[in-house]
C-alpha positions as CSV (number, residue, x, y, z in Angstrom):
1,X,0.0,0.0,0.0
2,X,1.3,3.3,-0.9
3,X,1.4,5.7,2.3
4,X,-1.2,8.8,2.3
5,X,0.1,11.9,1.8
6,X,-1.8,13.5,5.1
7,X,-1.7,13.0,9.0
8,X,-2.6,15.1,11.6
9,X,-0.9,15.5,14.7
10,X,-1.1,18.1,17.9
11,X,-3.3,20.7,15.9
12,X,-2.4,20.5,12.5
13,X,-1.9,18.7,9.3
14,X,1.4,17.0,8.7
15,X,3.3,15.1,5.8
16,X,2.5,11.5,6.8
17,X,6.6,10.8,7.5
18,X,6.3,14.0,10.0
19,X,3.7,12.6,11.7
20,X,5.9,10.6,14.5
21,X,5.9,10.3,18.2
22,X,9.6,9.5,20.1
23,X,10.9,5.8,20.5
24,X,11.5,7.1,24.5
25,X,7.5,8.3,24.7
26,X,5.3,6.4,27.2
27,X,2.5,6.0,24.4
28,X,5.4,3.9,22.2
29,X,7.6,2.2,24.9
30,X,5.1,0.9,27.1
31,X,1.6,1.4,25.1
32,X,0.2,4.3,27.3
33,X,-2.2,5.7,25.1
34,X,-5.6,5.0,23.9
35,X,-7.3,5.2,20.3
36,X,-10.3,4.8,18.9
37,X,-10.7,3.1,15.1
38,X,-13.4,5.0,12.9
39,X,-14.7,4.2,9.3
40,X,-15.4,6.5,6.9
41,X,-17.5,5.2,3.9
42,X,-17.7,5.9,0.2
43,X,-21.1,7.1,-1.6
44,X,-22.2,7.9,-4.8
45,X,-21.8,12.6,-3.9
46,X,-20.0,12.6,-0.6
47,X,-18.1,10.7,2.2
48,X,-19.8,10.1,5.7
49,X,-17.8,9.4,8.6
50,X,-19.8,6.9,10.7
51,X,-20.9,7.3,14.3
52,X,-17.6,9.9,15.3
53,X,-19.5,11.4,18.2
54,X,-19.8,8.2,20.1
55,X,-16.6,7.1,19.2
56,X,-15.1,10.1,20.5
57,X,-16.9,9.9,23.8
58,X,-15.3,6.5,24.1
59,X,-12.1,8.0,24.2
60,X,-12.8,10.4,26.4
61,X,-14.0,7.7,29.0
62,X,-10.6,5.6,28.1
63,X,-8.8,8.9,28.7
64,X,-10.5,9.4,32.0
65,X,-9.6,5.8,33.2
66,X,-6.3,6.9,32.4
67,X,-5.9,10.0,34.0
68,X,-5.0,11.4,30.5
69,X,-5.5,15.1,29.6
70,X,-5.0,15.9,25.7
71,X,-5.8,19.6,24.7
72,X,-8.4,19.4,22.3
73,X,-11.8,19.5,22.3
74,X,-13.8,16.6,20.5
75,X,-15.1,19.4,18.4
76,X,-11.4,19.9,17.1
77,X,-10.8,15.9,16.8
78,X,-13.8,15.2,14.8
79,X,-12.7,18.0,12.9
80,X,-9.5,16.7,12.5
81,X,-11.1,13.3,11.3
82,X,-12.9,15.1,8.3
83,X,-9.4,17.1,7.1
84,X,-7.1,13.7,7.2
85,X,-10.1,12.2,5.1
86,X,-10.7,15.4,2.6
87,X,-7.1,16.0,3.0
88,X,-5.7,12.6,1.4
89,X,-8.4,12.6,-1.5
90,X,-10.1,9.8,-0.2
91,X,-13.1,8.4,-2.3
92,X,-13.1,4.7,-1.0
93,X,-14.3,3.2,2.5
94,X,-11.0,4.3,4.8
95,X,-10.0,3.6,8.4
96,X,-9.4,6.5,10.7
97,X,-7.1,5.8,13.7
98,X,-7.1,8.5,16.8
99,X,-4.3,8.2,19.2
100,X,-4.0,9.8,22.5
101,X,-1.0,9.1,24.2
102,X,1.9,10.3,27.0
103,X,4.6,11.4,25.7
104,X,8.2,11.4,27.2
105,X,8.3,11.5,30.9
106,X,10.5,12.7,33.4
107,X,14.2,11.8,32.9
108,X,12.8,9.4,29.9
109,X,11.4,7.4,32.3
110,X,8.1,5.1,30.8
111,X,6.6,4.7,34.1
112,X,7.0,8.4,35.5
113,X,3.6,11.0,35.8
114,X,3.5,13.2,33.0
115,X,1.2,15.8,31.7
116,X,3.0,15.9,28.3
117,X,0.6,14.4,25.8
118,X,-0.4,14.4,22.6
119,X,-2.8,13.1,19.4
120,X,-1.8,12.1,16.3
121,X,-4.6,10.7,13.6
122,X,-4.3,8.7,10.5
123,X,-6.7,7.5,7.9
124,X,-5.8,4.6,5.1
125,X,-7.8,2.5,2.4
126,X,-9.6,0.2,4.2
127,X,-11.8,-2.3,1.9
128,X,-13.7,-5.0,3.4
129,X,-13.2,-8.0,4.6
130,X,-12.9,-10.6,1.9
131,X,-14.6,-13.1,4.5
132,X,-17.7,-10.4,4.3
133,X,-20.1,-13.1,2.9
134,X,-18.0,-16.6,3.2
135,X,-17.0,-16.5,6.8
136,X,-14.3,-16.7,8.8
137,X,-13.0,-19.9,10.4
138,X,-12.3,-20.1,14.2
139,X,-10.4,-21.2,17.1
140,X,-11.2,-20.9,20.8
141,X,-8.1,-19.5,21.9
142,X,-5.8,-20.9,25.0
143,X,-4.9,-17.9,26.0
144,X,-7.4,-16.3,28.6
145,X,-8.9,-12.4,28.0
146,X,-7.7,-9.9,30.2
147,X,-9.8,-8.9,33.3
148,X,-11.2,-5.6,34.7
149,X,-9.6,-6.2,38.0
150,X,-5.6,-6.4,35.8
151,X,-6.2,-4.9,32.5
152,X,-9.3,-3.1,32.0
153,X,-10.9,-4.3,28.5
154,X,-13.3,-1.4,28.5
155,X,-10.3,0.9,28.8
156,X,-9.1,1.0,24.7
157,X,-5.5,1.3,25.3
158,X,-2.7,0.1,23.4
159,X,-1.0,-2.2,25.9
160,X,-4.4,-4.4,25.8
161,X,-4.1,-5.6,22.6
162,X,-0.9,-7.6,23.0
163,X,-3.4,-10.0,24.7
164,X,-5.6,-9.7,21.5
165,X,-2.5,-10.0,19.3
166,X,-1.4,-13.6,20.8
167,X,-4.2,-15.1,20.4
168,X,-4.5,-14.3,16.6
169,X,-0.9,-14.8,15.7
170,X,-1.5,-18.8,17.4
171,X,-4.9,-19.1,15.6
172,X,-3.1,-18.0,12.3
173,X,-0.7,-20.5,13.3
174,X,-2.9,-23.0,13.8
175,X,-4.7,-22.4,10.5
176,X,-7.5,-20.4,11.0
177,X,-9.0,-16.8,10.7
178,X,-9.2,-16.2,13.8
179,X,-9.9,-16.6,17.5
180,X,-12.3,-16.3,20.2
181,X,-11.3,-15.4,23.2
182,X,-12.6,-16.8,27.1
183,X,-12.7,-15.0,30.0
184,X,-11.4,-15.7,33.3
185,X,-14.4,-17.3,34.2
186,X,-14.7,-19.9,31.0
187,X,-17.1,-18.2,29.1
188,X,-16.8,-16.2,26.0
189,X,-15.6,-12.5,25.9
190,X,-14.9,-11.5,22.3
191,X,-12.5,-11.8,19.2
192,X,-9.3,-9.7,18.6
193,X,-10.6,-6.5,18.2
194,X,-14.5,-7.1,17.8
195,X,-17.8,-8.1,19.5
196,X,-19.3,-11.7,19.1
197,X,-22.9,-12.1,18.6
198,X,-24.4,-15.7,18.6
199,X,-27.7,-16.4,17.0
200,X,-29.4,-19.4,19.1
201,X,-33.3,-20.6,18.5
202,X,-34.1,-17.0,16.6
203,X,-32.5,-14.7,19.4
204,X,-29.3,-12.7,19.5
205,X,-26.9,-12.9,22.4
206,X,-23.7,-11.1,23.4
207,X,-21.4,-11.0,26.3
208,X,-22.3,-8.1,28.8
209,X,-20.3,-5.9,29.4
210,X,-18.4,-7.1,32.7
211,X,-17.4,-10.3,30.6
212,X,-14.2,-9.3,29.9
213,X,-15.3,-7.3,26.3
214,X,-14.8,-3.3,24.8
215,X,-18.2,-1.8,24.9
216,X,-18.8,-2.2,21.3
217,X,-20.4,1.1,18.9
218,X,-21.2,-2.0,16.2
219,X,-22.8,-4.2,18.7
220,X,-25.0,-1.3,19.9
221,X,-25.6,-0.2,16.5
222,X,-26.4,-4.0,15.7
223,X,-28.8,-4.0,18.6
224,X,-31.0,-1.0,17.3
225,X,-31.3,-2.2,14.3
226,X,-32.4,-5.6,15.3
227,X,-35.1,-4.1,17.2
228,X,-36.1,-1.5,14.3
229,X,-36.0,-3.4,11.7
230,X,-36.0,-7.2,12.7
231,X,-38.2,-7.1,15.8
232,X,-35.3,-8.9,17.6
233,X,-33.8,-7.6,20.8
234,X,-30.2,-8.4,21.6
235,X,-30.0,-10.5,24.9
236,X,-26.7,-9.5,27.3
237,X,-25.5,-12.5,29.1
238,X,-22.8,-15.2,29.5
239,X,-21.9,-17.5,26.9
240,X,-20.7,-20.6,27.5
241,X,-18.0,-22.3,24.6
242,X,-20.3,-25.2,23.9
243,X,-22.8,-23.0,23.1
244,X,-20.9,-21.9,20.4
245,X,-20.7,-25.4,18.7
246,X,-24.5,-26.1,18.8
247,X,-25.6,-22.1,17.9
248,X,-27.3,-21.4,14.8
249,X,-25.5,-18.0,13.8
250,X,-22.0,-16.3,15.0
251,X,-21.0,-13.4,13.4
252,X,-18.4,-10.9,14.8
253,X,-18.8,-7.0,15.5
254,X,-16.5,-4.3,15.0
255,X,-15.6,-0.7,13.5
256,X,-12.8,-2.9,11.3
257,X,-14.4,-6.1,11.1
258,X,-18.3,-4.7,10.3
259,X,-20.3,-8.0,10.7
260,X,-18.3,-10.6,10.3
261,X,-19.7,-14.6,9.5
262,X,-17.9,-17.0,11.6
263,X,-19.0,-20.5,10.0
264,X,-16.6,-22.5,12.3
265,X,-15.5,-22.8,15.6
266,X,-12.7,-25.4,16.8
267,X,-13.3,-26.7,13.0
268,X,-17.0,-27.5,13.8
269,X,-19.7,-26.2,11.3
270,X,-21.8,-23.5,13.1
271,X,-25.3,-24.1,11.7
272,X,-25.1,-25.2,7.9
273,X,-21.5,-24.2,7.6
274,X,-22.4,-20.7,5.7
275,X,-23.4,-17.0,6.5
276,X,-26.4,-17.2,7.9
277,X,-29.5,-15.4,7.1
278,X,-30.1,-13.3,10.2
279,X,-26.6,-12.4,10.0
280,X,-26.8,-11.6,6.3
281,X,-30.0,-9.1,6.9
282,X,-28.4,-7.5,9.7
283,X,-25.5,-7.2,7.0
284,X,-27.7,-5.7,4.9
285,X,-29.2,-2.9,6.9
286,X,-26.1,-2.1,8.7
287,X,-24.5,-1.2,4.8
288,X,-27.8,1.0,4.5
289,X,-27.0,2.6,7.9
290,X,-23.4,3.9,6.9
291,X,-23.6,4.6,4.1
292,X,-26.3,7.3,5.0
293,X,-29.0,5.2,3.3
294,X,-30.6,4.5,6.6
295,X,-32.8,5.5,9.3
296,X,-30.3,7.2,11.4
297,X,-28.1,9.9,9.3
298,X,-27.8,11.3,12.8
299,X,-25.0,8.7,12.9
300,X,-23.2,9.9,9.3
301,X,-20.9,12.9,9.1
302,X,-20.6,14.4,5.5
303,X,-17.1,14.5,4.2
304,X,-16.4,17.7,2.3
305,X,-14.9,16.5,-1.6
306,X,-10.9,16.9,-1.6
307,X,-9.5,20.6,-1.6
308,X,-7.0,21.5,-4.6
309,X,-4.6,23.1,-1.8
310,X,-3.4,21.6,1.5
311,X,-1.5,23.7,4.2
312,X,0.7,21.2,6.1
């Protein structure tokens, strides 16, 4: 992939090679940051950027945890998200990436208080998933997810993911797509980087919240329109790993991963070994929904077409 030719960082548009944070900083030696991963999707007149408000509140609430002060307004950072877009010419769906993070600390120290921070946001090409409609194939991972009590998963921060990134690099290894993830308590939590939703006997189920999981936008947004247009609330509660082998759906939610089919787990069929229809029609409205198509364009934020001149 050829790098963009925009970034923004601290304020301001930057050449995408400017756009770098020390090798010393907290946010790159020891993953003290947190982020927030927003698409932005391709229409017929304009660009919308899809559900920034809540994704920015987010990561406030990861900032919070943190005790990390950045200073910007979300006004500025959703801002921000539109320029890289416009900026870079974009007319195909993209991934926006927005970093807060702590920057060097006293006497280069990683673990040291520090108020410097700062914010750095990138946007690339990002098509979908070629597993959109086939399905992903999956493992139950043997590593455990990390726990609220040790490593906050509803905090989005940087150092959490090296939990997510083990157990994807052994289910790769191991031949598959991907990996589901159990908490510390046996029962399901999520995928690297995305929601599960199982589909058993017509309802919808996903971990709550205190299993071990990131609050999910997609899940939520999944779970209105379910209930709009489906007539199918999404049920909160445990999961249990069998339940996974008998279930008649599974499908995966995320900013990155949209709605993804997982038609195996542990190489067992789930249901007929395809997508399954609940998940496809739930596919279906959730393309209508950002792509501004929908019921909600509440949630979509207009892209302004590409300027001539950029000041960076």
């Amino acid at each position: 992939m050829t790098a963009p030719d925009y970034a923004w960082q601290n304020g301001r548009l930057v050449r995408w090679d400017d756009c770098v944070v020390h090798a010393r900083s907290q946010g790159a030696f020891w993953g003290a940051n947190v982020f927030e991963g927003i698409r932005a999707y391709a229409g017929p007149e304009t660009m919308h950027a899809f559900r920034v408000d809540d994704h920015l509140a987010r990561l406030r609430r990861s900032m919070k945890s943190l005790h990390l002060e950045i200073g910007h307004s979300d006004a500025e950072l959703k801002q921000a998200c539109l320029d890289v877009v416009q900026a870079n010419g974009f007319n195909t769906d993209t991934h926006i990436c927005v970093v807060a993070y702590f920057d060097e600390g006293p006497n280069f120290d990683p673990l040291a208080y520090t108020t410097s921070t700062g914010v750095h946001i990138t946007a690339i090409p990002m098509p979908r998933s070629a597993k959109h409609e086939t399905g992903a194939a999956a493992s139950i991972a043997s590593w455990r997810r990390i726990s609220d009590d040790s490593m906050p998963p509803r905090i989005k921060t940087g150092a959490n993911y090296h939990n997510s990134r083990l157990a994807q690099h052994e289910a790769v290894r191991n031949g598959y797509d991907t990996t589901l993830l159990l908490n510390q308590r046996g029962t399901v939590a999520e995928a690297p980087g995305s929601c599960v939703v199982m589909v058993r006997d017509g309802e919808l189920v996903t971990p709550p919240g205190t299993s071990g999981v990131l609050e999910g936008i997609t899940v939520a947004t999944v779970a209105r329109l379910a209930e709009e247009k489906l007539g199918i609330p999404l049920r909160r509660r445990e999961i249990d790993r069998t339940e996974l082998y008998v279930a008649d759906e599974i499908f995966l939610c995320g900013t990155l991963a949209e709605l993804l089919p997982v038609t195996s787990v542990d190489r067992n069929p789930v249901g007929d070994g395809k997508r399954g229809p609940l998940t496809a029609a739930l596919q279906s409205h959730y393309d209508d929904a950002v792509r501004a198509r929908g019921d909600h364009p509440e949630w979509c934020t207009p892209i302004a077409p590409a300027r001539e001149e950029v000041t960076a």
